[in-house]
PASEBA-1860 file (N, C-alpha, C; in nm, 3 decimals):
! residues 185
1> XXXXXXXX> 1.507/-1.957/1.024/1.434/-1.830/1.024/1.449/-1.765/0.887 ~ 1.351/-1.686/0.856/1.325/-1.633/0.707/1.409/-1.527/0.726 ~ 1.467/-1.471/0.622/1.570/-1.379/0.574/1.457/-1.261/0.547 ~ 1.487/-1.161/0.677/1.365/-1.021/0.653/1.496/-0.908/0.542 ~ 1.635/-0.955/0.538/1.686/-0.833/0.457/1.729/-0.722/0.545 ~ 1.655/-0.721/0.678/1.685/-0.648/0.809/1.791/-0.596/0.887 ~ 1.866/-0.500/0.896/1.978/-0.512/0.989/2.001/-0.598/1.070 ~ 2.120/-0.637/1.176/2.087/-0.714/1.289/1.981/-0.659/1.364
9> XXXXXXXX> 1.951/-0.738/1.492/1.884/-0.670/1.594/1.763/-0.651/1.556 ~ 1.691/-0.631/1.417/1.565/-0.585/1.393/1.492/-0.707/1.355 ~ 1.345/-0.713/1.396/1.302/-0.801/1.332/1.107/-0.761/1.318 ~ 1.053/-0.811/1.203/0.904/-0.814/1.185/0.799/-0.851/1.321 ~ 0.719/-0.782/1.326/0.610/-0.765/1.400/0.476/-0.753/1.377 ~ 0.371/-0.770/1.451/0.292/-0.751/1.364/0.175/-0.696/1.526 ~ 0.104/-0.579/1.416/0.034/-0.493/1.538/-0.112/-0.549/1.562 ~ -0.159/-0.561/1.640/-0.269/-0.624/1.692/-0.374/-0.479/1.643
17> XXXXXXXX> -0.349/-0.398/1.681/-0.404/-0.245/1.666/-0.500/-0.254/1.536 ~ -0.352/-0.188/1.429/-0.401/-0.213/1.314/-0.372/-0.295/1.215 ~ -0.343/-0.432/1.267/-0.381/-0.558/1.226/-0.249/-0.510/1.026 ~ -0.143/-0.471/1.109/-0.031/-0.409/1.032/0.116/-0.478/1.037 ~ 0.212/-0.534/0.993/0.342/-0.580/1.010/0.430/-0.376/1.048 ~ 0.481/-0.441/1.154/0.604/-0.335/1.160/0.712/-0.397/1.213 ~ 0.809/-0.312/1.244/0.972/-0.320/1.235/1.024/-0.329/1.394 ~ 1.073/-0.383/1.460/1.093/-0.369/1.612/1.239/-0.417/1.685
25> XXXXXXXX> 1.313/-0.351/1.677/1.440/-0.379/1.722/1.465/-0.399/1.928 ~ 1.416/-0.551/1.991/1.425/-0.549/2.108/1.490/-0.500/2.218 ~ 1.627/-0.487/2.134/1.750/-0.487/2.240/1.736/-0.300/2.286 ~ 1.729/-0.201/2.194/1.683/-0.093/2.200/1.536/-0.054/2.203 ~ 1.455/-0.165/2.175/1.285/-0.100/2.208/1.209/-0.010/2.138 ~ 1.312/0.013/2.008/1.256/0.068/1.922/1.171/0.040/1.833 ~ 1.019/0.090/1.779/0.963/0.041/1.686/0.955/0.172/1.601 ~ 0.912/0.063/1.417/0.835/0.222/1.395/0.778/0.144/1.224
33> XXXXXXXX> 0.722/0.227/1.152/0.654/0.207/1.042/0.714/0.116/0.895 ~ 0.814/0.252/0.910/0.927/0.242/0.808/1.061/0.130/0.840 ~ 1.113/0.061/0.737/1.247/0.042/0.748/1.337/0.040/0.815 ~ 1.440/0.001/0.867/1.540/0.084/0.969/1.644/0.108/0.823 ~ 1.728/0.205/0.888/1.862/0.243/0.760/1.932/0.135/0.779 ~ 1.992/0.082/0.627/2.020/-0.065/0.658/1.982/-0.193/0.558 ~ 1.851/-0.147/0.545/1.758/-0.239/0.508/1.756/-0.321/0.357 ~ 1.770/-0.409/0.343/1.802/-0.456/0.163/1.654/-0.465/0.163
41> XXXXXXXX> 1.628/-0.361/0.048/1.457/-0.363/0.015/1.463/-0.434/-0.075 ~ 1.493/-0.541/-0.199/1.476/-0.656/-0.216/1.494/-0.746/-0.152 ~ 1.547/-0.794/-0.055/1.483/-0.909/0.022/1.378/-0.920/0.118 ~ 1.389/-0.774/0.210/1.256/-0.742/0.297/1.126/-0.720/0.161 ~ 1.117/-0.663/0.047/1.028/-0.678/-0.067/0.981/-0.847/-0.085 ~ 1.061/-0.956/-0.112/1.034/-1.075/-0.088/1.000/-1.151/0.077 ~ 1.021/-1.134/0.170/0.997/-1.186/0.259/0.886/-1.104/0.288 ~ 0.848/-1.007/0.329/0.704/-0.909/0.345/0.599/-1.013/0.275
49> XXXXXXXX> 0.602/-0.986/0.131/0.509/-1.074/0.028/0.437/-1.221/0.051 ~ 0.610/-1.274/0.096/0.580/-1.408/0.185/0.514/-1.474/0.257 ~ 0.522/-1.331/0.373/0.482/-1.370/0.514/0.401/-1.279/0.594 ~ 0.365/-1.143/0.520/0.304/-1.014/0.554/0.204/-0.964/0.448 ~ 0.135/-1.062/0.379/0.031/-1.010/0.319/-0.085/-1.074/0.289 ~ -0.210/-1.034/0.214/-0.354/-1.097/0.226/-0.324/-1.178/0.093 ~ -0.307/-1.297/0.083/-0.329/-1.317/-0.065/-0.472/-1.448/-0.083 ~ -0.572/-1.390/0.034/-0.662/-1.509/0.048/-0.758/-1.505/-0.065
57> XXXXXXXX> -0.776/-1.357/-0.133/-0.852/-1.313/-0.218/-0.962/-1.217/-0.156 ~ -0.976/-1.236/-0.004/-1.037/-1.151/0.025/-0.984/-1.023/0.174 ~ -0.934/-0.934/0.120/-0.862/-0.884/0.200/-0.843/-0.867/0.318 ~ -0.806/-0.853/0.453/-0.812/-0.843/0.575/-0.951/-0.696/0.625 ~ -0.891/-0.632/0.526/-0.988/-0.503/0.560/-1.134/-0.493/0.561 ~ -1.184/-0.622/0.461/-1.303/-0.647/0.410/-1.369/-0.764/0.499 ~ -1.262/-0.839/0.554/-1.312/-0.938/0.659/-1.304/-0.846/0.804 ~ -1.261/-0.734/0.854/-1.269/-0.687/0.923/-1.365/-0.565/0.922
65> XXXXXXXX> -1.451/-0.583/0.872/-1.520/-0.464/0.851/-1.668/-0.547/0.815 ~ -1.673/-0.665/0.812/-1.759/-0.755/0.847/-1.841/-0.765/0.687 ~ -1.771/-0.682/0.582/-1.840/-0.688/0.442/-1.922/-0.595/0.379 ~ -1.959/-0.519/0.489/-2.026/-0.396/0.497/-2.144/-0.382/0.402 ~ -2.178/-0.447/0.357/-2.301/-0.498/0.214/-2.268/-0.355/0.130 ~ -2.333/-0.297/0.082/-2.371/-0.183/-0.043/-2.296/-0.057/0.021 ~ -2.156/-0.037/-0.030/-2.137/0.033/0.021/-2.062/0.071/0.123 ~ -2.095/0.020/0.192/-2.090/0.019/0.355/-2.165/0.130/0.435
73> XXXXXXXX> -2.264/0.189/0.339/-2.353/0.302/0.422/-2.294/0.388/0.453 ~ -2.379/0.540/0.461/-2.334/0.649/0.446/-2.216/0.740/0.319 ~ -2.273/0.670/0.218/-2.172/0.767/0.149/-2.058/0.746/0.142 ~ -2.035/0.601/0.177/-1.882/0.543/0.205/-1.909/0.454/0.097 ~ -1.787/0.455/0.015/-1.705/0.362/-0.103/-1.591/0.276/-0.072 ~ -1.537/0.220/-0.085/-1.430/0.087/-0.064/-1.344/0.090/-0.233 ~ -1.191/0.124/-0.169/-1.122/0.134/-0.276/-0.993/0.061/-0.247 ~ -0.928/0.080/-0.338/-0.795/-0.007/-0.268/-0.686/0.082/-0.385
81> XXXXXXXX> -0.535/0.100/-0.346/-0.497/0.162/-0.452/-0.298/0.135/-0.461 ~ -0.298/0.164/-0.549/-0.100/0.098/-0.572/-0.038/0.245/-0.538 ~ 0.047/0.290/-0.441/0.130/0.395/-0.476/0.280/0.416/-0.423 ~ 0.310/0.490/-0.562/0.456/0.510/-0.610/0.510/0.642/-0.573 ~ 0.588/0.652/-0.437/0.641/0.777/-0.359/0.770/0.822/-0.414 ~ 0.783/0.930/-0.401/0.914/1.019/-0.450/1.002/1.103/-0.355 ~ 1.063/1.184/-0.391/1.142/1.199/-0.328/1.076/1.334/-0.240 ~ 1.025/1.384/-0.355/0.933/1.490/-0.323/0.756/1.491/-0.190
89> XXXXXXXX> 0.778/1.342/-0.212/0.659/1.329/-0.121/0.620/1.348/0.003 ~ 0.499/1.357/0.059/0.454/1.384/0.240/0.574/1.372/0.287 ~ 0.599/1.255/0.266/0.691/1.124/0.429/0.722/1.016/0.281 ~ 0.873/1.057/0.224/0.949/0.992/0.171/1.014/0.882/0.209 ~ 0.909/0.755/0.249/1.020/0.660/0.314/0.829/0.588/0.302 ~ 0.901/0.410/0.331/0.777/0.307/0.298/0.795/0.206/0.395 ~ 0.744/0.097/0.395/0.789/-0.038/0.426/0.900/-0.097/0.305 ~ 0.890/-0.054/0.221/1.022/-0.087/0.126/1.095/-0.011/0.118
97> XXXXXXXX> 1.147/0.092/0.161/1.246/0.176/0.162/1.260/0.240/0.246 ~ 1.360/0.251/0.382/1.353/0.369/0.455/1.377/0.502/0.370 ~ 1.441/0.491/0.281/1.442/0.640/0.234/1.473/0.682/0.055 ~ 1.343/0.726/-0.010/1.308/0.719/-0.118/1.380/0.828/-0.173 ~ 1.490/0.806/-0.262/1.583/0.918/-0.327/1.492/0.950/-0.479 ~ 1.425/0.832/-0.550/1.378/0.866/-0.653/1.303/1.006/-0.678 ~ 1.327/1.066/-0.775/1.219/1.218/-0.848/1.109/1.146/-0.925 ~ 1.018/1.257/-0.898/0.879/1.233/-0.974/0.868/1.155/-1.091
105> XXXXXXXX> 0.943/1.234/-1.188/0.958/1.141/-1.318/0.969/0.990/-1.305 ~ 1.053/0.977/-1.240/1.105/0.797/-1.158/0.981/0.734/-1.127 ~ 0.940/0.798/-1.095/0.844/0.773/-0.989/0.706/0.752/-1.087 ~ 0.719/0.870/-1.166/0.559/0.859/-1.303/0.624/0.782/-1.391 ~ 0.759/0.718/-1.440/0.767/0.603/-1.540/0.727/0.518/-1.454 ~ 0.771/0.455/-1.340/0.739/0.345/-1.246/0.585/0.303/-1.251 ~ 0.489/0.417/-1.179/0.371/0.390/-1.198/0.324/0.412/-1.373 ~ 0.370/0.428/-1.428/0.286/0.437/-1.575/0.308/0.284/-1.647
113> XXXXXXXX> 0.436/0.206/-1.574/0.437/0.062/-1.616/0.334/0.029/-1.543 ~ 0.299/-0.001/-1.406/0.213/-0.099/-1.338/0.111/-0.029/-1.381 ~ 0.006/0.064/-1.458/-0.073/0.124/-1.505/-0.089/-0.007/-1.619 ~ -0.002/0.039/-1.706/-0.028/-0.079/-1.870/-0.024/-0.215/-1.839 ~ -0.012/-0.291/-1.746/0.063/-0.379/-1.669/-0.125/-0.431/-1.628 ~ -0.125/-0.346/-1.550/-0.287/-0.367/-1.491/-0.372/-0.356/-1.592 ~ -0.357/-0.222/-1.685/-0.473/-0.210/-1.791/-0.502/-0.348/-1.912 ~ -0.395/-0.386/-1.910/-0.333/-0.505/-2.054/-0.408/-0.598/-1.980
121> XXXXXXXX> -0.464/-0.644/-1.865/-0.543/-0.789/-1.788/-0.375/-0.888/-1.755 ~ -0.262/-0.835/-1.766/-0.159/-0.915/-1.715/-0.135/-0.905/-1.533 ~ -0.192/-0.862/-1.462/-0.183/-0.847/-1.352/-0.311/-0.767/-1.317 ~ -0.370/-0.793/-1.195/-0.449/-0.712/-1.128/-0.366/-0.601/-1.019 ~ -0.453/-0.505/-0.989/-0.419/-0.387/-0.909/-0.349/-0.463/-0.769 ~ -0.433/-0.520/-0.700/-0.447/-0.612/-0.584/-0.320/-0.714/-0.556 ~ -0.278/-0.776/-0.692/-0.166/-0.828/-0.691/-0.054/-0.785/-0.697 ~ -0.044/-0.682/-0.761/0.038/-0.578/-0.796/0.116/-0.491/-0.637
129> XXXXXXXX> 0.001/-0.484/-0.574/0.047/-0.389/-0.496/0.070/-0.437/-0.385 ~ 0.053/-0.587/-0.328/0.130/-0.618/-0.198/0.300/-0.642/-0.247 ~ 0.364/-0.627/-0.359/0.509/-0.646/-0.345/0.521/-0.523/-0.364 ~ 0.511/-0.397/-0.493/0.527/-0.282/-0.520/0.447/-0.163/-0.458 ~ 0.362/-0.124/-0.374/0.312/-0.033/-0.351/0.411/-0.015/-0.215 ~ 0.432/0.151/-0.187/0.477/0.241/-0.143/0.387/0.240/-0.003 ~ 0.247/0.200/0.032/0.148/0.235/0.130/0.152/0.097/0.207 ~ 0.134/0.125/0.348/0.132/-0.032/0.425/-0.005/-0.108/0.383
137> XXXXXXXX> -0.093/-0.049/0.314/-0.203/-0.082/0.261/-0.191/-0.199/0.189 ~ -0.030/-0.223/0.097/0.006/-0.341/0.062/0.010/-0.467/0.095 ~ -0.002/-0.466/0.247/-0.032/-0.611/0.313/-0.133/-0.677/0.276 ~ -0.276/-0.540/0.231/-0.378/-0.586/0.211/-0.454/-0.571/0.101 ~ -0.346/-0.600/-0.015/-0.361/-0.610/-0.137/-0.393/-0.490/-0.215 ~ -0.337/-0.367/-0.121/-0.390/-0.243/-0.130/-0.536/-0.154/-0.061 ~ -0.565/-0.256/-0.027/-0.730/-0.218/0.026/-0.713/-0.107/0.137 ~ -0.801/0.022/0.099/-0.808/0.089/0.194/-0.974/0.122/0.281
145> XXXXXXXX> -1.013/-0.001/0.307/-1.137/-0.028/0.326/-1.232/0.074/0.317 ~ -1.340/0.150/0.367/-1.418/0.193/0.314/-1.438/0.305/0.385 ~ -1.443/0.427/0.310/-1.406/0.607/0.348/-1.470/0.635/0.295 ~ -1.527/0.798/0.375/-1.639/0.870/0.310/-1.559/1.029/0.228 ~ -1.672/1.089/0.191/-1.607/1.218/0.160/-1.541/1.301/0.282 ~ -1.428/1.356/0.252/-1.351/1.432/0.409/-1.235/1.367/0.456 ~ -1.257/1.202/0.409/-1.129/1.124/0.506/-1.015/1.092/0.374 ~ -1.054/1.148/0.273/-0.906/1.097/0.224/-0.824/1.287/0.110
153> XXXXXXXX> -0.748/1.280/0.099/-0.689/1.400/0.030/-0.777/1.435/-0.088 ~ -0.796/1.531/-0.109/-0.904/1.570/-0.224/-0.904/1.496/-0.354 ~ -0.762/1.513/-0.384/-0.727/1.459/-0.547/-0.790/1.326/-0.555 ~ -0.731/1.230/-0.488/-0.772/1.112/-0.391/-0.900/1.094/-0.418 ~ -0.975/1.153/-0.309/-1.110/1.142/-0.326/-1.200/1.167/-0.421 ~ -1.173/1.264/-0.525/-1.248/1.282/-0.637/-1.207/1.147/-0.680 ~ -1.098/1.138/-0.730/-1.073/1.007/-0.866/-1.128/0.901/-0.802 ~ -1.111/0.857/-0.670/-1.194/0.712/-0.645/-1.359/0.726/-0.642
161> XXXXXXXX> -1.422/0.843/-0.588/-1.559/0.863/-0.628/-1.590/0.864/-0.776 ~ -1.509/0.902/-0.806/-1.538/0.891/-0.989/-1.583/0.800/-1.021 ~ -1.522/0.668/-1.012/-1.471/0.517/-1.053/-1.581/0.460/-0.988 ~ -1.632/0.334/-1.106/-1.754/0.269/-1.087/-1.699/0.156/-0.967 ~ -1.782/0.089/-0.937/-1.724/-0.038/-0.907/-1.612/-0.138/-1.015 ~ -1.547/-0.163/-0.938/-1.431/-0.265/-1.085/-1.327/-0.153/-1.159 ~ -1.407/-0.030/-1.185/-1.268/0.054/-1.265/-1.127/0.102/-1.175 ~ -1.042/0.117/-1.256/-0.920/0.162/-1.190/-0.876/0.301/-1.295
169> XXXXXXXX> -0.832/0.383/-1.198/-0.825/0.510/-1.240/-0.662/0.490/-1.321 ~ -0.704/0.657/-1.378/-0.519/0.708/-1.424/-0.454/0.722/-1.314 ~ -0.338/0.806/-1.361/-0.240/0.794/-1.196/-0.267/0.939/-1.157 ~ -0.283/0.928/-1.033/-0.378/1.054/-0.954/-0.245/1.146/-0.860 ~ -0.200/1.228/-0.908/-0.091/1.253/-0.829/-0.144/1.369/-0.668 ~ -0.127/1.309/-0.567/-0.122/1.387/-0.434/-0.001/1.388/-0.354 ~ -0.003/1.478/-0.237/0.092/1.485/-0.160/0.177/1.398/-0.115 ~ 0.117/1.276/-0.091/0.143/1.158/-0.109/0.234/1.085/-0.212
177> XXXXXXXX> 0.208/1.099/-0.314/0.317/1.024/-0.444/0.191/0.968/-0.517 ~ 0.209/0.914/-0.618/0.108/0.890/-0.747/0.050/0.741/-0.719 ~ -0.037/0.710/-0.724/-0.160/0.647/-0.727/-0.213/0.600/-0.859 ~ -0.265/0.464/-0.815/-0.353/0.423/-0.903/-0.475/0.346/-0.810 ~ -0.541/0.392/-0.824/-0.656/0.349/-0.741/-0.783/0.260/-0.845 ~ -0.844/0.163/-0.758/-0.964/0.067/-0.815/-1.076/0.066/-0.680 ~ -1.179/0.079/-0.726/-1.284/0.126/-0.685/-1.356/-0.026/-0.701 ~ -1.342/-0.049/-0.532/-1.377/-0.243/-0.487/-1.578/-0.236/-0.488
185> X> -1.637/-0.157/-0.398/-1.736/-0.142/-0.414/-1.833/-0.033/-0.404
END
């Protein structure tokens, strides 16, 4: 059996729902999003990558959404995006960390590397963000399939409406923790 990094007792799951890996400890019946306390987030960071993400090239979100041609109609865009949470954030805690001690600064050097990182053509966004991104969105190479105006946080939503198809923005800071978002179609 693969080394999840996991406390005892806990082990990977995966939700039929939203087609998501989570955390599920049997003996207590507990599930939940995040981590349990415990957790070696470099090895659950490598085994996740492994065994919990899209690396087909075409994301789960995009095959589940049937491709949606132009768009996907109505005023809906398809973005996908890397983000780097702080301590300060919504809900300080990830699939890689139950619990994010880093400050902003930490947090804006962190994303300002995978920024130059992505901008330089040494890595894409997509690749980037199923080991390092902060959002369960990482399974799916970041993809947050396709939203209209209203469904995502303002900051958010301006910078990915901005962005043509193919561009990837600066780092967009929301309630959430900082962002770098690419604008799929």
């Amino acid at each position: 059996m693969a080394d999840t990094g996991l406390p005892p007792g806990w082990e990977v799951r995966h939700s039929n729902s939203k087609n998501l890996p989570y955390y599920f400890n049997p003996e207590t019946k507990e599930s939940r999003w995040e981590p349990p306390e415990g957790t070696d987030p470099e090895r659950l960071k490598v085994y996740m990558g492994n065994y919990h993400s899209s690396t087909t090239g075409r994301p789960a979100a995009a095959a589940a959404s049937g491709g949606g041609g132009a768009g996907g109609g109505g005023g809906k865009i398809r973005a996908a995006h890397l983000l780097v949470k702080h301590a300060g954030s919504r809900r300080p805690a990830s699939w890689r960390e139950a619990k994010i001690t880093r400050n902003k600064d930490e947090a804006a050097a962190i994303i300002a590397g995978h920024e130059q990182r992505i901008k330089s053509g040494e890595v894409s966004l997509g690749d980037l963000a199923v080991t390092e991104s902060d959002c369960s969105s990482a399974r799916k190479r970041g993809d947050l399939g396709f939203f209209g105006k209203g469904d995502m946080q303002k900051k958010f939503e301006e910078a990915a409406f901005a962005l043509k198809p193919g561009d990837v923005s600066g780092i967009v800071d929301t309630d959430s923790g900082l962002h770098l978002i690419q604008r799929l179609e």
